[in-house]
Backbone atoms as SQL, in Angstrom:
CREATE TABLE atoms (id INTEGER PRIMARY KEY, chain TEXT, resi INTEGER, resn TEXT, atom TEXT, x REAL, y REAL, z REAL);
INSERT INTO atoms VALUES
  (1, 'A', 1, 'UNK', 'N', 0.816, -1.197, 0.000),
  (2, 'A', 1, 'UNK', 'CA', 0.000, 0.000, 0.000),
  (3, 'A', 1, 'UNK', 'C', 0.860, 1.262, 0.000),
  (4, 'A', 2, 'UNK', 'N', 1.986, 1.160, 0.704),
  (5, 'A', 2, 'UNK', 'CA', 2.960, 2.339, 0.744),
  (6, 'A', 2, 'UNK', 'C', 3.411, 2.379, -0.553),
  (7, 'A', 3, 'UNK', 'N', 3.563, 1.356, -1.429),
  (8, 'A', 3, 'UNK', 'CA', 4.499, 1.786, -2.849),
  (9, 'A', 3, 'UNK', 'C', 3.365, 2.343, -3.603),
  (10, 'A', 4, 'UNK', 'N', 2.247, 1.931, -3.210),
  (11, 'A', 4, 'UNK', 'CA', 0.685, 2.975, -4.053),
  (12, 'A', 4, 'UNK', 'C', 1.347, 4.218, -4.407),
  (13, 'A', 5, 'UNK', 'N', 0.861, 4.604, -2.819),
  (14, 'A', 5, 'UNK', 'CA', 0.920, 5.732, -2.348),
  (15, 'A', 5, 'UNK', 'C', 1.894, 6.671, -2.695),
  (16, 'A', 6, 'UNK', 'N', 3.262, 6.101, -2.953),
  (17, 'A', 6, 'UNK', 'CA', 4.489, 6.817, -3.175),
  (18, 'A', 6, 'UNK', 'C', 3.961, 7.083, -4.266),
  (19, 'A', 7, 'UNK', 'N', 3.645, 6.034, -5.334),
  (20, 'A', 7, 'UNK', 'CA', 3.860, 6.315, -6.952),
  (21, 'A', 7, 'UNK', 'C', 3.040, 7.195, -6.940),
  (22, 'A', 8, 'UNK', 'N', 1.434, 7.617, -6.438),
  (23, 'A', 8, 'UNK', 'CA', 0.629, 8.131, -7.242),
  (24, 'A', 8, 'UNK', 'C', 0.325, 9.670, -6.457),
  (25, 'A', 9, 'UNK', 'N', 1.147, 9.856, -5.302),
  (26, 'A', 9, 'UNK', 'CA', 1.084, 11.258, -4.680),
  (27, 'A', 9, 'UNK', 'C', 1.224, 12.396, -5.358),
  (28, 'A', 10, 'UNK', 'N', 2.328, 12.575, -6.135),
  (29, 'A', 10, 'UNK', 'CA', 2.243, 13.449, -6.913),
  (30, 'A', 10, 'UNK', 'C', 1.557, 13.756, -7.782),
  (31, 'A', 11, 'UNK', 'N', 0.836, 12.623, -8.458),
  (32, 'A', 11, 'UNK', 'CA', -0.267, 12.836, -9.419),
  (33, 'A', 11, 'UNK', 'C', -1.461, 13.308, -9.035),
  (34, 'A', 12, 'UNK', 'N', -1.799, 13.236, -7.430),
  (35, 'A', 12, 'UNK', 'CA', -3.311, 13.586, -6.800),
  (36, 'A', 12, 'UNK', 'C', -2.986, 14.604, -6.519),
  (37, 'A', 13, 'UNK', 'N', -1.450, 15.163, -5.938),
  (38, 'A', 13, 'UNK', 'CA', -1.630, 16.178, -5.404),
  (39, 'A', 13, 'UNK', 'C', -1.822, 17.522, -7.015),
  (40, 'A', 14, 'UNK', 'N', -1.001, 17.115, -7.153),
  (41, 'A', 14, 'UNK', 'CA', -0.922, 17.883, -8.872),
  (42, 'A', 14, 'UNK', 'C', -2.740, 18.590, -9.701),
  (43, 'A', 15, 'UNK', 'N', -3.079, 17.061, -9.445),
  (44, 'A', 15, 'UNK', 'CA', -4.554, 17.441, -9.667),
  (45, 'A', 15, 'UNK', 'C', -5.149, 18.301, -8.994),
  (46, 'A', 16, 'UNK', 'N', -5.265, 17.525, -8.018),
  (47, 'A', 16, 'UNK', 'CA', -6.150, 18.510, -6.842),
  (48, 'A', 16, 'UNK', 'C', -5.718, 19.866, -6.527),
  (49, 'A', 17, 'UNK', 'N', -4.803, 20.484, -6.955),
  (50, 'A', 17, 'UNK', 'CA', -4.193, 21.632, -6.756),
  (51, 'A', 17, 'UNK', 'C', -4.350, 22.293, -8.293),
  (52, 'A', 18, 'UNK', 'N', -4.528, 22.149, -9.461),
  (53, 'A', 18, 'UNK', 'CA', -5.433, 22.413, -10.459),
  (54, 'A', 18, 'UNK', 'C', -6.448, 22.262, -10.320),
  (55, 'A', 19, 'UNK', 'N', -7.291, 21.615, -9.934),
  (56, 'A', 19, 'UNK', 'CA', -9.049, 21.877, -9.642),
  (57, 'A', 19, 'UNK', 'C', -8.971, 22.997, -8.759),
  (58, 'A', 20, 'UNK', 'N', -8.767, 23.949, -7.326),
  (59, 'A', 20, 'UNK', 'CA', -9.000, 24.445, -6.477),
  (60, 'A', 20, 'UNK', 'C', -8.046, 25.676, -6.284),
  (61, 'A', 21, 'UNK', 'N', -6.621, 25.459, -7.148),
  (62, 'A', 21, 'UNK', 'CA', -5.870, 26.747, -6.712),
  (63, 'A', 21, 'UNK', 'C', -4.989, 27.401, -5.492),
  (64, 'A', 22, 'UNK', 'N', -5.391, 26.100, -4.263),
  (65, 'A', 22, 'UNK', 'CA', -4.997, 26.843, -3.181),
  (66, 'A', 22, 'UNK', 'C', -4.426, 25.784, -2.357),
  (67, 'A', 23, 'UNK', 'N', -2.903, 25.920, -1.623),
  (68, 'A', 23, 'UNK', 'CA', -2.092, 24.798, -1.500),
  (69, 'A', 23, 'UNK', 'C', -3.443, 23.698, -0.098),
  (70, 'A', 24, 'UNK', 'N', -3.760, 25.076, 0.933),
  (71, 'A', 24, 'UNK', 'CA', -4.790, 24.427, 2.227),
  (72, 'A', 24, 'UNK', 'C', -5.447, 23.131, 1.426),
  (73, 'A', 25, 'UNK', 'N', -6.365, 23.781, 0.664),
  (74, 'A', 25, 'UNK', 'CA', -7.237, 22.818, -0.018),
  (75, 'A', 25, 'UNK', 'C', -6.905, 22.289, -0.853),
  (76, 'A', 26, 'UNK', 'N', -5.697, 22.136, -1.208),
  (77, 'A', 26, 'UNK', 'CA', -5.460, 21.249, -2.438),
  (78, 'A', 26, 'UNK', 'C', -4.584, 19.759, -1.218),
  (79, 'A', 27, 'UNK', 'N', -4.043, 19.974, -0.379),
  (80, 'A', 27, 'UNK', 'CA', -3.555, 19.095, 0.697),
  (81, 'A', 27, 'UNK', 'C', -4.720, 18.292, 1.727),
  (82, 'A', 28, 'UNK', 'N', -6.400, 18.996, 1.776),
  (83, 'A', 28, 'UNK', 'CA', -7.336, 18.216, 2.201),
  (84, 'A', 28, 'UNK', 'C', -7.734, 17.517, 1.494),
  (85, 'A', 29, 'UNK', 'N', -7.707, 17.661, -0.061),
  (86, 'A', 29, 'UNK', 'CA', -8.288, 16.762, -0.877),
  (87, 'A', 29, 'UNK', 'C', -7.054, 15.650, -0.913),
  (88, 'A', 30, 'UNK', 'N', -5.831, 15.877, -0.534),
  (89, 'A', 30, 'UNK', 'CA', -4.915, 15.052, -1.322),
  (90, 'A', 30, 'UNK', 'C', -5.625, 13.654, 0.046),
  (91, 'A', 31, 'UNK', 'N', -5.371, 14.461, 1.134),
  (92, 'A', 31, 'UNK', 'CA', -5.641, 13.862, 2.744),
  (93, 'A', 31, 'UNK', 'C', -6.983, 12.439, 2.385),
  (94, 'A', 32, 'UNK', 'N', -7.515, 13.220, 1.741),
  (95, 'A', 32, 'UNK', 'CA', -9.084, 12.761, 1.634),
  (96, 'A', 32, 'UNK', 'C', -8.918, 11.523, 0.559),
  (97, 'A', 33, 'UNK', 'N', -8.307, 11.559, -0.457),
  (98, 'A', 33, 'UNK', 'CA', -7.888, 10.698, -1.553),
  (99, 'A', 33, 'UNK', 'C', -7.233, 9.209, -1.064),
  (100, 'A', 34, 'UNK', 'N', -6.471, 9.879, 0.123),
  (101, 'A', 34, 'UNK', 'CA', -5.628, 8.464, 0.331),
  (102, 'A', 34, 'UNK', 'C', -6.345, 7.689, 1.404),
  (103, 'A', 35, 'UNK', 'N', -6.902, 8.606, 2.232),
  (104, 'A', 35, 'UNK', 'CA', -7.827, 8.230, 3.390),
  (105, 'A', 35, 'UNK', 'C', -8.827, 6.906, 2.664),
  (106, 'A', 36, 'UNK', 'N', -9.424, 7.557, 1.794),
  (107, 'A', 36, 'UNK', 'CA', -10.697, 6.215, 0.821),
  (108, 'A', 36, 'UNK', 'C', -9.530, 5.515, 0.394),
  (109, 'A', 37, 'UNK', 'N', -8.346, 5.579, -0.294),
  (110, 'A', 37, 'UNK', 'CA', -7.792, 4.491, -0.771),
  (111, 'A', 37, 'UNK', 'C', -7.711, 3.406, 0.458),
  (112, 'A', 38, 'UNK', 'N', -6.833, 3.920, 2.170),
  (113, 'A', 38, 'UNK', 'CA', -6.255, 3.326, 3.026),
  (114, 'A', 38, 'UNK', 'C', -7.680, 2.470, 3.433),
  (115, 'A', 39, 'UNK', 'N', -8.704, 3.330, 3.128),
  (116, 'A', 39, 'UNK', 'CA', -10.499, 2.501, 3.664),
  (117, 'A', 39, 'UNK', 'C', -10.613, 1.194, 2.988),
  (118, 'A', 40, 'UNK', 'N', -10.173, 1.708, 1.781),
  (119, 'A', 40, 'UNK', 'CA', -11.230, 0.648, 0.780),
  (120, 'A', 40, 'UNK', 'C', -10.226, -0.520, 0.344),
  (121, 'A', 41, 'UNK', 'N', -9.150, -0.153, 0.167),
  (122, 'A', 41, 'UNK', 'CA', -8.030, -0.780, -0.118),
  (123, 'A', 41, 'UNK', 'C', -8.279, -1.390, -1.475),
  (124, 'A', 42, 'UNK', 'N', -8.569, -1.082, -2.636),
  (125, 'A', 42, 'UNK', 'CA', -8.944, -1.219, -3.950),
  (126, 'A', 42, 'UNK', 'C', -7.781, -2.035, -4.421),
  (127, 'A', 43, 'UNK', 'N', -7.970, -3.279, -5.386),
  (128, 'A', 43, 'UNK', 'CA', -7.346, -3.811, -5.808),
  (129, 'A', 43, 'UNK', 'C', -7.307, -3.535, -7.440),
  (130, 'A', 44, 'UNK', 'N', -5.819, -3.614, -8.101),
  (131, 'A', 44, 'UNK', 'CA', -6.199, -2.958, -9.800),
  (132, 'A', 44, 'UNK', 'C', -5.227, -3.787, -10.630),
  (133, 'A', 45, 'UNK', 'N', -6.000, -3.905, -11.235),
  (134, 'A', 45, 'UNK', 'CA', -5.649, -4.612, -12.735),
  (135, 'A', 45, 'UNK', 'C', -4.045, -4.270, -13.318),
  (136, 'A', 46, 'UNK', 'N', -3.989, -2.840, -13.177),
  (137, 'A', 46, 'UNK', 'CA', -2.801, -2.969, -13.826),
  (138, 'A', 46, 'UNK', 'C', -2.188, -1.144, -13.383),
  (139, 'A', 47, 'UNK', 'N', -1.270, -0.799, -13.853),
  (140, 'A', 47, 'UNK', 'CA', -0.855, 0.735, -13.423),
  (141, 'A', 47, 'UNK', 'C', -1.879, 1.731, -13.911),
  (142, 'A', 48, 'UNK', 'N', -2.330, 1.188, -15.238),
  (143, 'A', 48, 'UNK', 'CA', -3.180, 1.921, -15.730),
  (144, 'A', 48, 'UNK', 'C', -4.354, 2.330, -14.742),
  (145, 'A', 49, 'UNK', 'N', -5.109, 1.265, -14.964),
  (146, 'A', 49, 'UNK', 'CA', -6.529, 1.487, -13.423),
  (147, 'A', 49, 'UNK', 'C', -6.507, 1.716, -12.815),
  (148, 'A', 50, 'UNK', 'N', -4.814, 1.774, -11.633),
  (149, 'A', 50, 'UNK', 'CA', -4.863, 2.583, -10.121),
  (150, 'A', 50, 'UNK', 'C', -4.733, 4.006, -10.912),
  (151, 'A', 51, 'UNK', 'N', -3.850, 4.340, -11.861),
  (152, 'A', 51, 'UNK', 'CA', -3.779, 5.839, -11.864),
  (153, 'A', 51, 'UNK', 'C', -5.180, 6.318, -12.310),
  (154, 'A', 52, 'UNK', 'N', -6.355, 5.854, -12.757),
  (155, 'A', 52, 'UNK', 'CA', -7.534, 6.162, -13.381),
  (156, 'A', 52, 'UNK', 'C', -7.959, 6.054, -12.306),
  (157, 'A', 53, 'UNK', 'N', -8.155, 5.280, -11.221),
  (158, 'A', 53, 'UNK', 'CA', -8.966, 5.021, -10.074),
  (159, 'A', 53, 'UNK', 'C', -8.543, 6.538, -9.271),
  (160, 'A', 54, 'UNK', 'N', -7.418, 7.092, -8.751),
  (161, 'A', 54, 'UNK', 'CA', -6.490, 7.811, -8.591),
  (162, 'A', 54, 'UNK', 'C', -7.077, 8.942, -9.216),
  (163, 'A', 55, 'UNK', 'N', -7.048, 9.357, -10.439),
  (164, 'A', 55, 'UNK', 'CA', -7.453, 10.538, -11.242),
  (165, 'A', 55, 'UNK', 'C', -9.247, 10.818, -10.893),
  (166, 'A', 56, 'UNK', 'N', -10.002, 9.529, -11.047),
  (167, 'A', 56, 'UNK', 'CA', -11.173, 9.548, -10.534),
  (168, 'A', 56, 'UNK', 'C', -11.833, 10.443, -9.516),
  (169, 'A', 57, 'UNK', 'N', -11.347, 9.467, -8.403),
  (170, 'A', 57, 'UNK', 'CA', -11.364, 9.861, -6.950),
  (171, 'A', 57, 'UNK', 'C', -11.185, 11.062, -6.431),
  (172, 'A', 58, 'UNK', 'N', -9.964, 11.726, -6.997),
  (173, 'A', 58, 'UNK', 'CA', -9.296, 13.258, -7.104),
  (174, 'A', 58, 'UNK', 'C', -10.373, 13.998, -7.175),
  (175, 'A', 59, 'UNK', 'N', -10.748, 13.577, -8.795),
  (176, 'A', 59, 'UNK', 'CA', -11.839, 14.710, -9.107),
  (177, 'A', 59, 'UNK', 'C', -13.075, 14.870, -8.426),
  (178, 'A', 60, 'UNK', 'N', -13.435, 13.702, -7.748),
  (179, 'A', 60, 'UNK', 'CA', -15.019, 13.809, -7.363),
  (180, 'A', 60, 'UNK', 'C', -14.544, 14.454, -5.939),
  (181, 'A', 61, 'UNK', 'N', -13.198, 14.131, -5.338),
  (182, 'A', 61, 'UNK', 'CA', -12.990, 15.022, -4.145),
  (183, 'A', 61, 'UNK', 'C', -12.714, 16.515, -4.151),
  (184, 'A', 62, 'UNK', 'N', -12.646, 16.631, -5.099),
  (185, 'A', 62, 'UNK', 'CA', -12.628, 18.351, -5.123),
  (186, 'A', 62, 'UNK', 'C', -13.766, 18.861, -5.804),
  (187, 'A', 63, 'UNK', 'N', -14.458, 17.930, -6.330),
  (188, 'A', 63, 'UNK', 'CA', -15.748, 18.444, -6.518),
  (189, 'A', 63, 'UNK', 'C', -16.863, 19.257, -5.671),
  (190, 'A', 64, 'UNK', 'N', -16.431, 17.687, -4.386),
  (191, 'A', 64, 'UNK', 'CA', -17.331, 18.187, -3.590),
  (192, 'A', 64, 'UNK', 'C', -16.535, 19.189, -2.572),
  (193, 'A', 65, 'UNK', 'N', -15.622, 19.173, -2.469),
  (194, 'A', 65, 'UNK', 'CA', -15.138, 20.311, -1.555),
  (195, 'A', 65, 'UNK', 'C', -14.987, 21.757, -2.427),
  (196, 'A', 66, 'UNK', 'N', -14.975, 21.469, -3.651),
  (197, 'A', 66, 'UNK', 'CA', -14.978, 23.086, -4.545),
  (198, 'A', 66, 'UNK', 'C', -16.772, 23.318, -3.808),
  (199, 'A', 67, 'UNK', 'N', -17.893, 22.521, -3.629),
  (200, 'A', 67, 'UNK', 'CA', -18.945, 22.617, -3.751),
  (201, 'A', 67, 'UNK', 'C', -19.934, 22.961, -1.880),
  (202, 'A', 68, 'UNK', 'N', -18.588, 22.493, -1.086),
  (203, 'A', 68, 'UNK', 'CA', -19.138, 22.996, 0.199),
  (204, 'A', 68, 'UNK', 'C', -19.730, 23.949, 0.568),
  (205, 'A', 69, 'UNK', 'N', -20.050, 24.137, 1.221),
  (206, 'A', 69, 'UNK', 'CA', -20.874, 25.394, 1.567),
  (207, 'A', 69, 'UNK', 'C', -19.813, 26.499, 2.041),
  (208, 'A', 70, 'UNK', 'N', -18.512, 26.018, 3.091),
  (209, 'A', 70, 'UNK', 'CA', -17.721, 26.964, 3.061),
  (210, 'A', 70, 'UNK', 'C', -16.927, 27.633, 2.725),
  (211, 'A', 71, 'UNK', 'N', -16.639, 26.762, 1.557),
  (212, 'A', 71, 'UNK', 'CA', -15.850, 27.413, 0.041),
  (213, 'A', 71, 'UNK', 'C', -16.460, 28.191, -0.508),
  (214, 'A', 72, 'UNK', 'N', -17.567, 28.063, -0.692),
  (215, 'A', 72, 'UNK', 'CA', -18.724, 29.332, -1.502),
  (216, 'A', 72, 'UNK', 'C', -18.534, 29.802, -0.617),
  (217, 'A', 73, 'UNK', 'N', -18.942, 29.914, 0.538),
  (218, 'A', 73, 'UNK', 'CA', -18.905, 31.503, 1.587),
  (219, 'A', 73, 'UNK', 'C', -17.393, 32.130, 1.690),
  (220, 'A', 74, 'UNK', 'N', -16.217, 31.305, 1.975),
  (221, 'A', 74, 'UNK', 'CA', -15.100, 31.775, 2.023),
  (222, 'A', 74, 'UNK', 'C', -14.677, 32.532, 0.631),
  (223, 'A', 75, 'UNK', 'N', -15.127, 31.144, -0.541),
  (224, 'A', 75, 'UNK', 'CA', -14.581, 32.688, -2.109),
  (225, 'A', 75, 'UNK', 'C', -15.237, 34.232, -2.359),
  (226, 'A', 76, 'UNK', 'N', -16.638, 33.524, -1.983),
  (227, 'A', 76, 'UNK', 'CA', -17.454, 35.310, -1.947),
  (228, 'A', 76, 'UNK', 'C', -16.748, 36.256, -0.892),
  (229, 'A', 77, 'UNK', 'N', -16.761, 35.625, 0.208),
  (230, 'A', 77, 'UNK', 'CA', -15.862, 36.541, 0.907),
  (231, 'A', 77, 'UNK', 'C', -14.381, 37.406, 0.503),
  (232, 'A', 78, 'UNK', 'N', -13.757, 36.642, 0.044),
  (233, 'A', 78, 'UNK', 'CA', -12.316, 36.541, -0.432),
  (234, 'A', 78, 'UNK', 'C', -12.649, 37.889, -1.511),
  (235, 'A', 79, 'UNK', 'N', -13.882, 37.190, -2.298),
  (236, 'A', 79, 'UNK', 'CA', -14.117, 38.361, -3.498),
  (237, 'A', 79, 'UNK', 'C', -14.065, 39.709, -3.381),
  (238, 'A', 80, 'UNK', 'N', -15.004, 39.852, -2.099),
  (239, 'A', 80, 'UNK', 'CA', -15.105, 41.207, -1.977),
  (240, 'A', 80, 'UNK', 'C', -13.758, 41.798, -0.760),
  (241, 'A', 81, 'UNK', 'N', -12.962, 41.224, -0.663),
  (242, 'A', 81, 'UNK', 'CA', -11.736, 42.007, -0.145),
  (243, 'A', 81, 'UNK', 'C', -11.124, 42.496, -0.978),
  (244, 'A', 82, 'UNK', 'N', -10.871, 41.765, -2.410),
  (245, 'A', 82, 'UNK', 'CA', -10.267, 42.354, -3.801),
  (246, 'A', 82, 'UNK', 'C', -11.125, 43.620, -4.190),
  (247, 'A', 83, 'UNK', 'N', -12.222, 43.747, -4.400),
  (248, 'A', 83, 'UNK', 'CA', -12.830, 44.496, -4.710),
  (249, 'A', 83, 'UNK', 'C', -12.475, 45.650, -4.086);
């Protein structure tokens, strides 16, 4: 499970830090990614399918954290300090 993890860290974190922009939240999603892997412990076919399983997972985790309720309140907020 640790050699997973090594190989595919950089690739979640990479992602998840292109979906969201911001290192905080791009390190809860990474948190969150490995957490369901360490849960579920998914078994894969081949390099291909963990990194797809991997790329998957990423995205639906920053989905829903782009989609929280306190991300919307924190960016509107954020907005109008620029302003």
């Amino acid at each position: 499970m640790e050699e997973v993890i090594q190989r595919e860290k950089d690739l979640v974190y990479r992602l998840a830090f292109s979906q969201c922009h911001q290192k905080d939240q791009a390190d809860d999603i990474f948190q969150n990614v490995m957490y369901r892997y360490l849960k579920r412990k998914p078994s894969f076919k081949s390099l291909e399918h963990e990194k797809a399983w991997f790329i998957r997972v990423t995205l639906n985790c920053s989905k829903i954290s782009l989609k929280s309720l306190w991300t919307v309140s924190y960016t509107h907020l954020r907005a109008h300090e620029t302003s």
